[in-house]
N, C-alpha and C positions, 0 to 999 in steps of 0.2 A: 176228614176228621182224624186228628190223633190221638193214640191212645197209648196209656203205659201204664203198667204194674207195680203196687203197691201192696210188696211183700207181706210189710209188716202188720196190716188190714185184712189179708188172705187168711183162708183156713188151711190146711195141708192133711188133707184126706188119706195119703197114702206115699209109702218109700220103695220102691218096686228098681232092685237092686239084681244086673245081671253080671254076666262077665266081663261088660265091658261097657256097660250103660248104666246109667242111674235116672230114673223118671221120676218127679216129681207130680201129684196129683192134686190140684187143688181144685176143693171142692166146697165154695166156689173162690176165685179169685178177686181181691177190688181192684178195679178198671176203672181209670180217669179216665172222661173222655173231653174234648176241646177242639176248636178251631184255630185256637192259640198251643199255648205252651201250657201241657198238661202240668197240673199240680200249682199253677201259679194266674195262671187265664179263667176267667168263667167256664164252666162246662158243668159237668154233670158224671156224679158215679156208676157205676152200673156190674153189677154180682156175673162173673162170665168164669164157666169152669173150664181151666187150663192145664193142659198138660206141659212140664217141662224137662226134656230129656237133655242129659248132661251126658258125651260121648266122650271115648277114652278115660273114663271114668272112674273113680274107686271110692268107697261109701266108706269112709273114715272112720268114722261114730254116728251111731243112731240111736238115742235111749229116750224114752218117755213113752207111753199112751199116742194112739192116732185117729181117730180126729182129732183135731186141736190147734186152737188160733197161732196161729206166728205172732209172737212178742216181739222179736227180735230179728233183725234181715243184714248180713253184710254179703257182698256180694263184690270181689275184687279180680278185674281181668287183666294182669301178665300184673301185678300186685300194685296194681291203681285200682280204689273205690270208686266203684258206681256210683252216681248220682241216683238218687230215689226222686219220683219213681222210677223205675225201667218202662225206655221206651220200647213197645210192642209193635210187629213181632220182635222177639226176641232172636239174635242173632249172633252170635260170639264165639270169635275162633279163638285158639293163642290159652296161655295156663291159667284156668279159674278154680279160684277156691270160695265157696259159700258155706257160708256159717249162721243157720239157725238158731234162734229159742223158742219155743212155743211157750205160750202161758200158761199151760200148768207144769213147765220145769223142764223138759225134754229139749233135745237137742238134734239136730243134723248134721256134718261136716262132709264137704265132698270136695274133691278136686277131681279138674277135667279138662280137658282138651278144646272143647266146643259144646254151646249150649242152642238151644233151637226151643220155641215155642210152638204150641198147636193148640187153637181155639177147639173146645168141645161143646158142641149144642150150641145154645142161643143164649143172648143176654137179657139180663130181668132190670129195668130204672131201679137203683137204691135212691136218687136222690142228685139234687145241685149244691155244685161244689166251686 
């Protein structure tokens, strides 16, 4: 089964911002899932809370309220766009900068070195897709 992330459908629970990591918390994440080619194949959705840690990292801007939906997802590695969704896990060395909105006006910017996903808990069906 494949599966990949769709930022822009995610909620973003939490900006957890250290010396040299930046963790993203979504709570919960949408997850395509497929036997094909997610986002494009029959499959089916499904609400999975993820974490994603961004190494060598530095929290550029962070303003707005938190919980709160992601409006907006750019996501560029050694300054080539990502394709949406992100195929998971997520896996990425080399310079990335992500650029948030959330829907009610807030923002995120980060750049980083390497990003890595980590599945939390268990997944709930939203739905076919």
């Amino acid at each position: 089964m494949n599966r990949a992330l769709e930022l822009h459908r995610s909620k973003l629970a939490a900006v957890v911002a250290s010396r040299e990591s930046v963790i993203l918390k979504l709570r919960p994440a949408h997850v395509l899932e497929s036997n094909g080619l997610c986002g494009v194949d029959q499959g089916r959705a499904v609400a999975q809370d993820i974490d994603v840690t961004f190494g060598g990292a530095r929290l550029v801007r962070r303003q707005g309220p938190l919980p709160d939906a992601i409006g907006e997802a750019a996501l560029l590695l050694a300054d080539k766009a990502q394709p949406h969704p992100l195929r998971l896990p997520l896996r990425f060395k080399g310079v990335i900068e992500l650029r948030l909105r959330t829907a009610g006006g807030g923002e995120v910017l980060l750049v980083a070195g390497w990003a890595e996903s980590t599945l939390v808990g268990s997944a709930s069906p939203v739905g076919e897709v």
